[in-house]
MARLUM-999213 format. One line per field, with one value per atom (N, C-alpha, C): atom name; x, y, z. Coordinates in pm, whole numbers, plus 50000, padded with zeros to 5 digits. Layout:
a = CA, ...
px = X, ...
py = Y, ...
pz = Z, ...
This chain:
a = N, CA, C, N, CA, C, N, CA, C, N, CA, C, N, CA, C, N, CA, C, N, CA, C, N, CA, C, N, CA, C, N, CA, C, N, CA, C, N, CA, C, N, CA, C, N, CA, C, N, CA, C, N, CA, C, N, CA, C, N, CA, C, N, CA, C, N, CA, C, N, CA, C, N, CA, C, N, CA, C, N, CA, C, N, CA, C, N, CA, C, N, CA, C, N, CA, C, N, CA, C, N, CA, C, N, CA, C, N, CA, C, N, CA, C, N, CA, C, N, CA, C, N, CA, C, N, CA, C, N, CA, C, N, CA, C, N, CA, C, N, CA, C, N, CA, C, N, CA, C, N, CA, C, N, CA, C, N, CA, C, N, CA, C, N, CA, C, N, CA, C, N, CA, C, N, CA, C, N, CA, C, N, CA, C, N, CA, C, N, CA, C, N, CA, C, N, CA, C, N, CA, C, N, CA, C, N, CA, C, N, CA, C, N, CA, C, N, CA, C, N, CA, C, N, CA, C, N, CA, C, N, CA, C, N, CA, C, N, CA, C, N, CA, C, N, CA, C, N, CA, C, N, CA, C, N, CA, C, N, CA, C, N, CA, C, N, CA, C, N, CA, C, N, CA, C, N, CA, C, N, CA, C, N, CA, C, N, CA, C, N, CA, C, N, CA, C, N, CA, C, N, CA, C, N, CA, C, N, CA, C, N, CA, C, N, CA, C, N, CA, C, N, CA, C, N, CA, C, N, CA, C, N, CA, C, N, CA, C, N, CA, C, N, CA, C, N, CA, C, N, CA, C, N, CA, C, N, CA, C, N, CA, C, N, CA, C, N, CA, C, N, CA, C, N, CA, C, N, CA, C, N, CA, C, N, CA, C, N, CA, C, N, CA, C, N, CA, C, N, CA, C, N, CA, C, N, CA, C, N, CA, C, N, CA, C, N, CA, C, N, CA, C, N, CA, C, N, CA, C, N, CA, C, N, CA, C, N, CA, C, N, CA, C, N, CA, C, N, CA, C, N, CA, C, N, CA, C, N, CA, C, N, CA, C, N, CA, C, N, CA, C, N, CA, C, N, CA, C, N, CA, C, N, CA, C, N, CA, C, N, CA, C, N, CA, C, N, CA, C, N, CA, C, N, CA, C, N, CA, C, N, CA, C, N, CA, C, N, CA, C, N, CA, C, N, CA, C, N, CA, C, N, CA, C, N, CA, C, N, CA, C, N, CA, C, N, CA, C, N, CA, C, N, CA, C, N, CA, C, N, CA, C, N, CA, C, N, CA, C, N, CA, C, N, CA, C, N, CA, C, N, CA, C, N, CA, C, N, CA, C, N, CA, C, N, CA, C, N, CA, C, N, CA, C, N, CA, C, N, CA, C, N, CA, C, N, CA, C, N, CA, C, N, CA, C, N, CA, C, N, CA, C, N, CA, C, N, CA, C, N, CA, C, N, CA, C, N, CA, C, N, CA, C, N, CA, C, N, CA, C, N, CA, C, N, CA, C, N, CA, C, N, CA, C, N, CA, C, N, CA, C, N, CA, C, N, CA, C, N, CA, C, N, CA, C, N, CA, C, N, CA, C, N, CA, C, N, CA, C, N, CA, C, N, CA, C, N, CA, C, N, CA, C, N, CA, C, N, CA, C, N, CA, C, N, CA, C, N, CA, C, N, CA, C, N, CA, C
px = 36139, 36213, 36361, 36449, 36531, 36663, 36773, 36809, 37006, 37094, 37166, 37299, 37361, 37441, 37629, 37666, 37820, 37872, 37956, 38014, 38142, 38229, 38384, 38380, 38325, 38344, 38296, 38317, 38217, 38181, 38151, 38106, 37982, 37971, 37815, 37768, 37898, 37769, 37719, 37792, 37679, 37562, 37561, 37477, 37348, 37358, 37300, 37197, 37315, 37218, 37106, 37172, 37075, 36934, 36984, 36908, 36739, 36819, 36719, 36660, 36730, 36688, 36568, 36543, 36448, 36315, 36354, 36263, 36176, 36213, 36181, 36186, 36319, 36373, 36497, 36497, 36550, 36728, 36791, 36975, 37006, 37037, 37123, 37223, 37299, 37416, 37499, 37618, 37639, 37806, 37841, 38000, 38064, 38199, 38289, 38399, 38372, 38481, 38428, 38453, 38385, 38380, 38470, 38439, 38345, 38331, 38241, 38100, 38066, 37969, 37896, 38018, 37991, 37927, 38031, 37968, 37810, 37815, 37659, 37553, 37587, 37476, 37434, 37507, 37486, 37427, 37497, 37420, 37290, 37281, 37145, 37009, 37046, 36937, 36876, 36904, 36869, 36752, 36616, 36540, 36568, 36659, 36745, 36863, 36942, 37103, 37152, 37213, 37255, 37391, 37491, 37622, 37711, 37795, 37907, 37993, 38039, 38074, 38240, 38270, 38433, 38428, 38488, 38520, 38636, 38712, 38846, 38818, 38913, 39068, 39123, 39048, 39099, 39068, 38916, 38876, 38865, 38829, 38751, 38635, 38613, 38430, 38418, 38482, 38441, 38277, 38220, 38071, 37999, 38054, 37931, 37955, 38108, 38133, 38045, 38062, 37984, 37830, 37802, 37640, 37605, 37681, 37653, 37621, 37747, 37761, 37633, 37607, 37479, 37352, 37310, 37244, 37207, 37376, 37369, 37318, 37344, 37312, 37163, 37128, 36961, 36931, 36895, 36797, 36682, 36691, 36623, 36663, 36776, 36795, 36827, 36714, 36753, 36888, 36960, 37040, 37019, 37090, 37124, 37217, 37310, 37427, 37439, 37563, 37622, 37684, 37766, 37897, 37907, 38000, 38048, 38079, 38096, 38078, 37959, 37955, 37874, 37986, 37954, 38026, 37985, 37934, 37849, 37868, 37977, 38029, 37994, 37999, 38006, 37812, 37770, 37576, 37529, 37634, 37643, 37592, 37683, 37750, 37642, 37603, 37481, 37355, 37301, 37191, 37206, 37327, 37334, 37318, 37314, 37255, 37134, 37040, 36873, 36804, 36695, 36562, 36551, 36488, 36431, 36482, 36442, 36527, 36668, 36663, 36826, 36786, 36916, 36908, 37098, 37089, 37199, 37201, 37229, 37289, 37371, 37328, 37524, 37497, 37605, 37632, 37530, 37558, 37527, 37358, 37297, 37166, 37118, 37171, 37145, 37093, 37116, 37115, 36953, 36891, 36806, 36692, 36705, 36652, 36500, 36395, 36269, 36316, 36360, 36422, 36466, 36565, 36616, 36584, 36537, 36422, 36292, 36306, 36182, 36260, 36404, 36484, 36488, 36517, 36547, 36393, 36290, 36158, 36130, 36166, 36155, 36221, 36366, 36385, 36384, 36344, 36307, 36239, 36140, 36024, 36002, 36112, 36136, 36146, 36149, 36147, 36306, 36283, 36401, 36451, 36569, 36601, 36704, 36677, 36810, 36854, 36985, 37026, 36979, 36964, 36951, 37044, 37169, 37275, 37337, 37343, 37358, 37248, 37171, 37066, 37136, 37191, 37224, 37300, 37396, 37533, 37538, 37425, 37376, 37348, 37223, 37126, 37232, 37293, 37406, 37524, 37541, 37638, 37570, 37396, 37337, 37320, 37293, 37227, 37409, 37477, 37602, 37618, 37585, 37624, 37471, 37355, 37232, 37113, 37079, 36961, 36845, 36741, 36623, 36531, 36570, 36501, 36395, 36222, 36124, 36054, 36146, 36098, 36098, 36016, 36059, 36126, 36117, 36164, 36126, 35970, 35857, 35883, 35886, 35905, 35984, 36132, 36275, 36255, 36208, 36194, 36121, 35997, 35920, 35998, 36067, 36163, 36245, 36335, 36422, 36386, 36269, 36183, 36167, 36089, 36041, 36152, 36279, 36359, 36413, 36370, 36422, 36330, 36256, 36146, 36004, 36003, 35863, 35732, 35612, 35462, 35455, 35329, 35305, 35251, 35220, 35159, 35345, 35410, 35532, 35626, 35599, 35599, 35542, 35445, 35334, 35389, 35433, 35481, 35616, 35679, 35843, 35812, 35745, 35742, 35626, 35533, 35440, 35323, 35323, 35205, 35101, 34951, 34853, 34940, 34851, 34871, 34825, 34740, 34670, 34744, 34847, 34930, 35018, 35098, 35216, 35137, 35049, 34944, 34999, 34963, 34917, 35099, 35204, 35335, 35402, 35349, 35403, 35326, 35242, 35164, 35249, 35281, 35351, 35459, 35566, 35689, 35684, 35536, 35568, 35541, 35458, 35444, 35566, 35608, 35748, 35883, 35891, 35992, 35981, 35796, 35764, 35760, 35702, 35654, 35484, 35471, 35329, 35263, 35160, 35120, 35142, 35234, 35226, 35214, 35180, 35133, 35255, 35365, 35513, 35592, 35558, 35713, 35620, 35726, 35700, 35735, 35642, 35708, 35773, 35718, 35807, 35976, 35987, 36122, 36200, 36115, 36177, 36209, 36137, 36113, 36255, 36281, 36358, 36476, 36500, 36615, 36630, 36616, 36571, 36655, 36597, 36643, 36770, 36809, 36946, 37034, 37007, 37134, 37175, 37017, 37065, 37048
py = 66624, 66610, 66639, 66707, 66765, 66677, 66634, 66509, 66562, 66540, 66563, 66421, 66374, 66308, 66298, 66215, 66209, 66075, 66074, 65944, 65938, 65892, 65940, 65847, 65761, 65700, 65764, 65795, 65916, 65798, 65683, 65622, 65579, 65560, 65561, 65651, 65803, 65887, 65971, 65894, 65969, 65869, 65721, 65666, 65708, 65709, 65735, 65918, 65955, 66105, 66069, 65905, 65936, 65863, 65775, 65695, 65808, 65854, 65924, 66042, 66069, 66200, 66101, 66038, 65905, 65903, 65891, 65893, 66003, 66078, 66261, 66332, 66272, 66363, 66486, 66576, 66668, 66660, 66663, 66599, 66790, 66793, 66980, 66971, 66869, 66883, 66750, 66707, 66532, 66550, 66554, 66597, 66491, 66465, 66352, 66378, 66442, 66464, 66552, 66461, 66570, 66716, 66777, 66915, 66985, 66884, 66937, 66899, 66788, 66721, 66850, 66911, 66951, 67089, 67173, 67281, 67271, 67201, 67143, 67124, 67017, 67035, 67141, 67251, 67332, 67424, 67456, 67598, 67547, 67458, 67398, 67290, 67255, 67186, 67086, 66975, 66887, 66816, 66796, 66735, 66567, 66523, 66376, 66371, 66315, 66317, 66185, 66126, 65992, 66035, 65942, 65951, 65846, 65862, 65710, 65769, 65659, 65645, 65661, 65614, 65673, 65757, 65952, 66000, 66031, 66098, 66177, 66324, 66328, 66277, 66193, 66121, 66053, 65924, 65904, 65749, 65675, 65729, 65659, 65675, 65789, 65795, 65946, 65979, 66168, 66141, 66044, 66078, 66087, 65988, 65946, 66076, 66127, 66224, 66367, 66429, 66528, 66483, 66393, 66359, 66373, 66329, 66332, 66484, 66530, 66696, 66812, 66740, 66824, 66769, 66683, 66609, 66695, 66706, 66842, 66928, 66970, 67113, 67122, 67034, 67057, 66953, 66898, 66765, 66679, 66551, 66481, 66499, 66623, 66601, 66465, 66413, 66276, 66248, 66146, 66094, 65939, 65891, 65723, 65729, 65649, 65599, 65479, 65501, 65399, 65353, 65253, 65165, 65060, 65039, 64919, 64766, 64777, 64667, 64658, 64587, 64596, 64663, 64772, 64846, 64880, 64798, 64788, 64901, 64897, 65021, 65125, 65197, 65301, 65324, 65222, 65240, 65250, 65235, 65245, 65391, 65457, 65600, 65676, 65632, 65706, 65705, 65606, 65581, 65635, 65691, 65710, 65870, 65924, 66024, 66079, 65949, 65924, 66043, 66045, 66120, 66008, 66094, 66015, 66075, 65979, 66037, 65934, 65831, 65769, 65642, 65612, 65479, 65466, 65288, 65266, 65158, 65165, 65031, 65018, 64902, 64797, 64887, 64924, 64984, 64889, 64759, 64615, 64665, 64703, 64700, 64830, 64898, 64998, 64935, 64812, 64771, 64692, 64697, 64690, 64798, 64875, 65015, 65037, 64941, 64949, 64986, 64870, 64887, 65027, 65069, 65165, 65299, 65327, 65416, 65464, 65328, 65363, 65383, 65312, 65345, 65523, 65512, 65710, 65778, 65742, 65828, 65789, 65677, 65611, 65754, 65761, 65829, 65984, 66023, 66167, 66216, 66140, 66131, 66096, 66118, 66036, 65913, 65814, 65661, 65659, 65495, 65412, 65341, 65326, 65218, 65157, 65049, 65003, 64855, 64801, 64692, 64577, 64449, 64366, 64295, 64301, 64254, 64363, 64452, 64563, 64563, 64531, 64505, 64343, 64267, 64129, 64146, 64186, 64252, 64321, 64413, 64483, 64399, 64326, 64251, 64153, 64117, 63983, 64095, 64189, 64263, 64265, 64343, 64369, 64246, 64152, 64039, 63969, 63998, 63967, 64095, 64183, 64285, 64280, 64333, 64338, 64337, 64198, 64129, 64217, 64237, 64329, 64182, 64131, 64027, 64024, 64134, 64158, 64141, 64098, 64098, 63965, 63906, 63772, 63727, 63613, 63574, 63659, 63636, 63691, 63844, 63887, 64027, 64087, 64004, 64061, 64044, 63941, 63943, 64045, 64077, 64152, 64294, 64349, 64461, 64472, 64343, 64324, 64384, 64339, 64345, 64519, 64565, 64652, 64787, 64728, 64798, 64863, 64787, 64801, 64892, 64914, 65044, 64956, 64827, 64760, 64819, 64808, 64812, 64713, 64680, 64603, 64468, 64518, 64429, 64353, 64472, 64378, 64303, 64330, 64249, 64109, 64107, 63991, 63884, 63973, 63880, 63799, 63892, 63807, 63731, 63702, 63646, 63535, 63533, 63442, 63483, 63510, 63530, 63647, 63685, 63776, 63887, 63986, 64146, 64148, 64096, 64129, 64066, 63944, 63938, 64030, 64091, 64194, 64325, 64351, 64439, 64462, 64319, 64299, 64292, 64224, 64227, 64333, 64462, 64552, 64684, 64610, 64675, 64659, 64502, 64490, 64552, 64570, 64576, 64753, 64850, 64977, 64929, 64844, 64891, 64803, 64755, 64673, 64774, 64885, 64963, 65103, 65112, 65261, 65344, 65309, 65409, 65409, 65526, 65518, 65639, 65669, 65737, 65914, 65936, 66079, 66140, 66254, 66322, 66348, 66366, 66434, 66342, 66234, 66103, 66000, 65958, 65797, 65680, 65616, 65498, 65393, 65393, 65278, 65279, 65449, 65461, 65440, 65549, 65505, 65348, 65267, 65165, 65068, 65059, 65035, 65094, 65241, 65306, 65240, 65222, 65189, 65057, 64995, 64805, 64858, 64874, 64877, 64946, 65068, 65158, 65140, 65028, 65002, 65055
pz = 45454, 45578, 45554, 45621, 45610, 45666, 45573, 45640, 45643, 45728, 45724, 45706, 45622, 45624, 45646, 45727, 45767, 45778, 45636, 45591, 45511, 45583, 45505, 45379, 45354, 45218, 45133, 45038, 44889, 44822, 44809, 44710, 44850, 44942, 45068, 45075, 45083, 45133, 44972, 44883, 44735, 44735, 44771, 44759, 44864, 45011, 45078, 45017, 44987, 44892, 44839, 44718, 44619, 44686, 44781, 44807, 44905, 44985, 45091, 45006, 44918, 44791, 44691, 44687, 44624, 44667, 44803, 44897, 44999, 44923, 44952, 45050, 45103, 45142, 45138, 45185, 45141, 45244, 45140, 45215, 45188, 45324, 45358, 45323, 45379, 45361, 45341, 45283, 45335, 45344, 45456, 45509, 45526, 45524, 45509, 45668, 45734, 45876, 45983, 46072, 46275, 46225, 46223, 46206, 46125, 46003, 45920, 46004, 46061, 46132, 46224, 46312, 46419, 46343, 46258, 46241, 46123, 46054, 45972, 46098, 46195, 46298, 46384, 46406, 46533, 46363, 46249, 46195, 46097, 46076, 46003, 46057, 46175, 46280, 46180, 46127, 46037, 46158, 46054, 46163, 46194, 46084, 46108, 46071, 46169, 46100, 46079, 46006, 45986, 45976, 46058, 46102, 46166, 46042, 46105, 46196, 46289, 46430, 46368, 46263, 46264, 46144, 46152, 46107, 46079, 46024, 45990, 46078, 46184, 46164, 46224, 46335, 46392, 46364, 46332, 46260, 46430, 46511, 46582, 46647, 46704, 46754, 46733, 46642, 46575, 46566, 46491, 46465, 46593, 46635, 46806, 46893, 46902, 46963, 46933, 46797, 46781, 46787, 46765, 46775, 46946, 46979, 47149, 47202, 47118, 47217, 47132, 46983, 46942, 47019, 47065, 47167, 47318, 47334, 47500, 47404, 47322, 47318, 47291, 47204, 47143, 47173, 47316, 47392, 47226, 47232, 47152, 46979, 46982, 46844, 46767, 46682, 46608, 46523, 46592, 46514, 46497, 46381, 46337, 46342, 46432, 46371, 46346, 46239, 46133, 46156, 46181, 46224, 46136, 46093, 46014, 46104, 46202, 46313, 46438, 46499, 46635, 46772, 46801, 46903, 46987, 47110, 47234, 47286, 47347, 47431, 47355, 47229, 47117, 47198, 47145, 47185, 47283, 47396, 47547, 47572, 47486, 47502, 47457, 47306, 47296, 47360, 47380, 47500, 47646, 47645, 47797, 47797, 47725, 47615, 47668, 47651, 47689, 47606, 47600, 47533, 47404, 47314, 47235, 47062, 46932, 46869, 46825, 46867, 46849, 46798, 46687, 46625, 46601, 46572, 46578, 46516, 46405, 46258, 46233, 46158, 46120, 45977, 45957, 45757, 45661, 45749, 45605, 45554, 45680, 45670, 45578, 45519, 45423, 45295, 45245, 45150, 45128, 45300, 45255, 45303, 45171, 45175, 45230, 45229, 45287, 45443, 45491, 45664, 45668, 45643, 45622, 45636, 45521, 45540, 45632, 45662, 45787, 45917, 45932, 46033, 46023, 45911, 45925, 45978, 45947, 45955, 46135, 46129, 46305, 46386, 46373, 46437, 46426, 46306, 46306, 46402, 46384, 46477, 46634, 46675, 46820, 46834, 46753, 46797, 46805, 46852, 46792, 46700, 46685, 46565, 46584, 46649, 46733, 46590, 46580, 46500, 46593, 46524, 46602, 46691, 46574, 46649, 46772, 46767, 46874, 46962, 46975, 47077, 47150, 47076, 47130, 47212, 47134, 47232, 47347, 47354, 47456, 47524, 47532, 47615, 47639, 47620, 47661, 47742, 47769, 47876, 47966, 47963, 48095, 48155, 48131, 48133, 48241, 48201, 48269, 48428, 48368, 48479, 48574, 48504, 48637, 48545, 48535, 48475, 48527, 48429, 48517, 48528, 48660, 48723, 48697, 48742, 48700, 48544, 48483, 48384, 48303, 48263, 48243, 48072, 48049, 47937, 47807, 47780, 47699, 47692, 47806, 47787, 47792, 47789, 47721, 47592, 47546, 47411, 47347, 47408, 47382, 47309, 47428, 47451, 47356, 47329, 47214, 47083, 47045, 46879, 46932, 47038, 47032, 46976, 47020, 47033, 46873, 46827, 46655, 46554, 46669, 46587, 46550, 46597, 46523, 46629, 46539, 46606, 46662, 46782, 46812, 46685, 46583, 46502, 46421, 46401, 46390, 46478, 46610, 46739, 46716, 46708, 46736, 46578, 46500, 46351, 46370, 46418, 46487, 46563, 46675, 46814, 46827, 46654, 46660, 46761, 46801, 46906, 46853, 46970, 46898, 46922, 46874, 46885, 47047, 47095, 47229, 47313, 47290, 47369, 47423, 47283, 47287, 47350, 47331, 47403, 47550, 47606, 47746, 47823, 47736, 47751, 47780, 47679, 47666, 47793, 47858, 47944, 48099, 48078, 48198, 48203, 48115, 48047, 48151, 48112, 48133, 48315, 48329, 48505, 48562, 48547, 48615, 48606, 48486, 48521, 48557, 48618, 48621, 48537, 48429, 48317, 48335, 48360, 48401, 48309, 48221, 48105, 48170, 48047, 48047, 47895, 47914, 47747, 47683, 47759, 47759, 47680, 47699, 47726, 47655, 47533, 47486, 47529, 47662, 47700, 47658, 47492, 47430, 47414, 47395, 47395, 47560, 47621, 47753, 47807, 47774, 47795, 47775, 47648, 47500, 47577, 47593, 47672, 47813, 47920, 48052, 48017, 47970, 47912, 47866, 47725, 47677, 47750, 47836, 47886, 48034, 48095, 48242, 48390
């Protein structure tokens, strides 16, 4: 899998090399500033890009920025981003984005490389990979601005876990409950916001998107 990395620290983004190079995948390129970001994504189409939210030169949303606008250009292209804090608004921006394909972690969580790794394969692949604490943050703004009433306790929660890239079977492990619960949760979850089965569209993401972006 063909992985593209953008991280102004050289002692993360050699680690992140060695780390995703471990794990077999194949790193194109691993750039340290927006410009390099922008032109690596538009001439090499990485089928995953992992990218921190502050680059050089400006050191404030160079990553999110070029990730966004490779996004317009090539619909669902997968990115992760990286942030060293929780930056609601920053995840606002990307979700509002929409398709599928997007993740969004705290730096800290690199360290634990199982998660990690599957965060990157999550979203190659169209999923999500949302942080937990950035999901909190989220869900505690909407939840201030326009609660999705329809939906009850259980199945915000539901939504929450789902949101982080877990199966239903890692659903049902967080939340204590069966698999046939989260089943039946995650059933309501699609008919309460109109996701109704298509061959096209992954409701879980839509779902997951719909909830966090509002």
């Amino acid at each position: 899998m063909r992985v593209l990395i953008a991280e102004d620290q050289a002692l993360l983004r050699d680690g992140l090399v060695r780390l995703l190079t471990a794990f077999d995948f194949e790193v194109v390129a691993a750039v340290g500033s927006g410009p390099e970001l922008e032109r690596a994504l538009a001439e090499l189409r990485p089928e995953v890009s992992v990218v921190d939210v502050r680059l050089p030169p400006s050191f404030t949303n160079e990553g999110l920025s070029a990730a966004i606008a490779a996004r317009a250009r090539v619909p669902g292209l997968p990115i992760l981003i990286l942030s060293q804090h929780v930056e609601p608004l920053y995840a606002r921006e990307l979700l509002a984005n929409g398709g599928h394909g997007l993740g969004y972690l705290l730096k800290d969580r690199v360290s634990d490389v199982r998660r990690f790794v599957e965060a990157v394969r999550a979203v190659a692949e169209g999923g999500t990979a949302m942080d937990p604490e950035v999901i909190s943050a989220l869900l505690a703004r909407r939840a201030r601005e326009a609660p999705m009433e329809a939906l009850t306790a259980r199945e915000r929660e539901v939504l929450a876990v789902m949101a982080e890239g877990r199966t239903n079977a890692g659903i049902a492990a967080r939340l204590s409950v069966s698999e046939k619960a989260v089943s039946k949760h995650i059933n309501n979850i699609f008919m309460k916001l109109g996701l109704y089965p298509d061959e096209d569209d992954n409701r879980r993401v839509l779902a997951v998107l719909a909830y966090l972006n509002g």
